[in-house]
C-alpha positions, 0 to 999 in steps of 0.5 A: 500500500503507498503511505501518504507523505505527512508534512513536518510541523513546528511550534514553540517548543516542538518539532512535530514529524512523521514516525518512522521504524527508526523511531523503535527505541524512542518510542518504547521509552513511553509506551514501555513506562508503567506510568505512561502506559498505564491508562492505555488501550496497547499493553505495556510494551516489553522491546522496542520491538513491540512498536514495530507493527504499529510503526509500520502501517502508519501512513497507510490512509491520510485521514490517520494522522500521527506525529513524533513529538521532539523536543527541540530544545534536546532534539529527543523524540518525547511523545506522539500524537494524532488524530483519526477520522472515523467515518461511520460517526463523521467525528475525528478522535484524537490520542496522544502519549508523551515520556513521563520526564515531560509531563505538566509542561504543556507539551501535549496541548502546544503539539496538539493544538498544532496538529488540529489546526493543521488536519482543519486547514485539510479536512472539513471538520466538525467536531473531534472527541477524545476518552479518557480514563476518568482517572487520568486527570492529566489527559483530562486537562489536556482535552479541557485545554483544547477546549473540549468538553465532557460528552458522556460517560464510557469505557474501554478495554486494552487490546489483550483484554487485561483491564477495562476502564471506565471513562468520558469522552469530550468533544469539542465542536467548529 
C-alpha cells in the first residue's frame, strides 16, 4: 500500500514529524513506562520491538494522522500524537502519549493544538472527541485545554483484554 507523505510541523517548543521504524527505541521509552502506559488501550510494551507493527502501517490512509513529538530544545523524540477520522460517526478522535520526564509542561496541548489546526486547514471538520480514563486527570486537562468538553460517560478495554476502564469522552465542536 503507498503511505501518504505527512508534512513536518513546528511550534514553540516542538518539532512535530512523521514516525518512522527508526523511531523503535524512542518510542518504547513511553509506551514501555508503567506510568505512561498505564491508562492505555496497547499493553505495556516489553522491546522496542513491540512498536514495530504499529510503526509500520502508519501512513497507510491520510485521514490517520500521527506525529513524533521532539523536543527541540534536546532534539529527543518525547511523545506522539494524532488524530483519526472515523467515518461511520463523521467525528475525528484524537490520542496522544508523551515520556513521563515531560509531563505538566504543556507539551501535549502546544503539539496538539498544532496538529488540529493543521488536519482543519485539510479536512472539513466538525467536531473531534477524545476518552479518557476518568482517572487520568492529566489527559483530562489536556482535552479541557483544547477546549473540549465532557460528552458522556464510557469505557474501554486494552487490546489483550487485561483491564477495562471506565471513562468520558469530550468533544469539542467548529
Amino acid at each position: 500500500m503507498e503511505k501518504f507523505e505527512l508534512p513536518v510541523l513546528e511550534t514553540e517548543r516542538l518539532i512535530l514529524r512523521p514516525l518512522s521504524i527508526d523511531d523503535l527505541d524512542a518510542v518504547f521509552n513511553w509506551a514501555g513506562d508503567f506510568r505512561v502506559n498505564k491508562y492505555m488501550i496497547y499493553p505495556l510494551y516489553k522491546s522496542s520491538e513491540d512498536g514495530r507493527e504499529w510503526l509500520s502501517h502508519l501512513y497507510e490512509d491520510e485521514k490517520k494522522m500521527d506525529y513524533g513529538f521532539v523536543y527541540k530544545e534536546t532534539g529527543k523524540l518525547i511523545g506522539s500524537g494524532g488524530i483519526y477520522y472515523h467515518e461511520d460517526t463523521d467525528t475525528w478522535n484524537i490520542g496522544y502519549n508523551l515520556a513521563f520526564d515531560y509531563w505538566k509542561k504543556g507539551l501535549t496541548v502546544e503539539a496538539m493544538e498544532k496538529i488540529i489546526e493543521y488536519v482543519r486547514s485539510r479536512f472539513e471538520i466538525k467536531m473531534i472527541e477524545g476518552e479518557f480514563c476518568i482517572e487520568n486527570y492529566g489527559s483530562r486537562r489536556v482535552m479541557e485545554k483544547l477546549g473540549m468538553t465532557y460528552y458522556k460517560d464510557a469505557e474501554y478495554t486494552k487490546l489483550d483484554g487485561s483491564e477495562t476502564f471506565k471513562a468520558e469522552i469530550y468533544r469539542k465542536y467548529f
